[in-house]
C-alpha positions as CSV (number, residue, x, y, z in Angstrom):
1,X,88.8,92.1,104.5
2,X,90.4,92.2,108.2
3,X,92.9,89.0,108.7
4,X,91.8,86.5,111.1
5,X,91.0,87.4,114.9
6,X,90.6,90.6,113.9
7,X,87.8,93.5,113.3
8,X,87.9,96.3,111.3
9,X,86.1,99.4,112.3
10,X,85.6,102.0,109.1
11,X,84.2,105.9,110.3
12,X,83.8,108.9,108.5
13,X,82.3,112.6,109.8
14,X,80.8,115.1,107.0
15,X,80.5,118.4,108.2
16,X,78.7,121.5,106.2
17,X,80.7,124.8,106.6
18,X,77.5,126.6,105.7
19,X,75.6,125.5,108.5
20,X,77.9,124.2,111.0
21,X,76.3,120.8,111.4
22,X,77.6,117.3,110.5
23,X,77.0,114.0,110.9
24,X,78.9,110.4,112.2
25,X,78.7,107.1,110.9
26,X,80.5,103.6,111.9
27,X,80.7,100.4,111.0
28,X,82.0,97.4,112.4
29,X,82.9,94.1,110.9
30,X,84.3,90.3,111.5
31,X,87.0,88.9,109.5
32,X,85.3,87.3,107.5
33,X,83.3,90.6,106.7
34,X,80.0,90.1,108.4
35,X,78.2,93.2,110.0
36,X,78.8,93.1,113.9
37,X,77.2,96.7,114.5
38,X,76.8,100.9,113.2
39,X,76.4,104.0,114.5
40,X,75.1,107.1,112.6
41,X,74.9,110.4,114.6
42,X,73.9,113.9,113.4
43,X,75.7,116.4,114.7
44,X,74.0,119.7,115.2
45,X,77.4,122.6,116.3
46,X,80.2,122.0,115.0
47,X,83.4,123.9,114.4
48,X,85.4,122.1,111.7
49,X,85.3,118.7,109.5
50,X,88.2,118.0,111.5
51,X,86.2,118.1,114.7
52,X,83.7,115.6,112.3
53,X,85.9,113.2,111.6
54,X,87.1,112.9,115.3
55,X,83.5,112.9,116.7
56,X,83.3,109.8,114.2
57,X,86.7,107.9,115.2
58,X,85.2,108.0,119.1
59,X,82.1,106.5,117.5
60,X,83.3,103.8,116.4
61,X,85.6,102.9,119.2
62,X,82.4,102.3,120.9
63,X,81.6,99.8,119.3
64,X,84.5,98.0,120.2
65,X,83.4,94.8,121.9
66,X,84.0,94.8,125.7
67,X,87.0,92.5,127.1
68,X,88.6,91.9,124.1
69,X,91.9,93.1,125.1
70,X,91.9,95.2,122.0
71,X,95.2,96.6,120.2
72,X,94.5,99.7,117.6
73,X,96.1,100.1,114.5
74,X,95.4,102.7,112.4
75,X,95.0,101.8,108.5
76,X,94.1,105.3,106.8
77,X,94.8,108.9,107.0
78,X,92.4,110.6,109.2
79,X,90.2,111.7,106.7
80,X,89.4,108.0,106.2
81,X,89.8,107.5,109.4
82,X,89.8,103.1,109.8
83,X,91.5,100.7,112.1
84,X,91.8,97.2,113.2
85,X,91.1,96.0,116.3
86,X,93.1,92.5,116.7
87,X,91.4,90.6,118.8
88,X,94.5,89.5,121.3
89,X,93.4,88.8,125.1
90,X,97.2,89.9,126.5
91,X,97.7,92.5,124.4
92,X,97.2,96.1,125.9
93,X,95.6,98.9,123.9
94,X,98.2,100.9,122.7
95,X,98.4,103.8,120.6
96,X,99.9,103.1,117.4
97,X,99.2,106.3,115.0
98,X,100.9,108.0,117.8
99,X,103.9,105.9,118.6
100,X,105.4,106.7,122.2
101,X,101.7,107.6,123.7
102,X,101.8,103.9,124.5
């Protein structure tokens, strides 16, 4: 479960090499694990699972609550691609899977 003040934000993209489709999904929860909001998208071209799992991190940083003042922090690789979103009003967004893209 996130820690307190905090969200956490779990994606994941599928993607068929056969067909070249794929398909999003999002979820967002509260600290205290309550459902906040999802997103599911099919994706109907698609190049790579890489591309997949991508199209699904975007995803679910939309659903990041507006004026927040959000910081990112990635959890898992990016094939489990999940993050926290801590919920800190003075605290820029900053990149921390890529550190010095700040």
């Amino acid at each position: 479960m996130p820690e307190e003040g905090t969200l956490k934000i779990n994606v994941d993209g599928a993607f068929s090499q056969e067909s070249g489709t794929g398909a999003t999904g999002a979820v967002l929860r509260g600290n205290s694990g309550n459902f906040l909001a999802t997103s599911a998208r099919w994706l109907e071209s698609l190049g790579s699972a890489l591309l997949a799992e991508a199209e699904a991190l975007w995803d679910g940083v939309q659903l990041i609550p507006e004026g927040i003042g959000e910081r990112i922090k990635c959890r898992d690789g990016f094939s489990k691609a999940s993050f926290v979103v801590e919920q800190q009003k003075e605290t820029p967004v900053r990149d921390h899977c890529n550190p010095g893209h700040n």
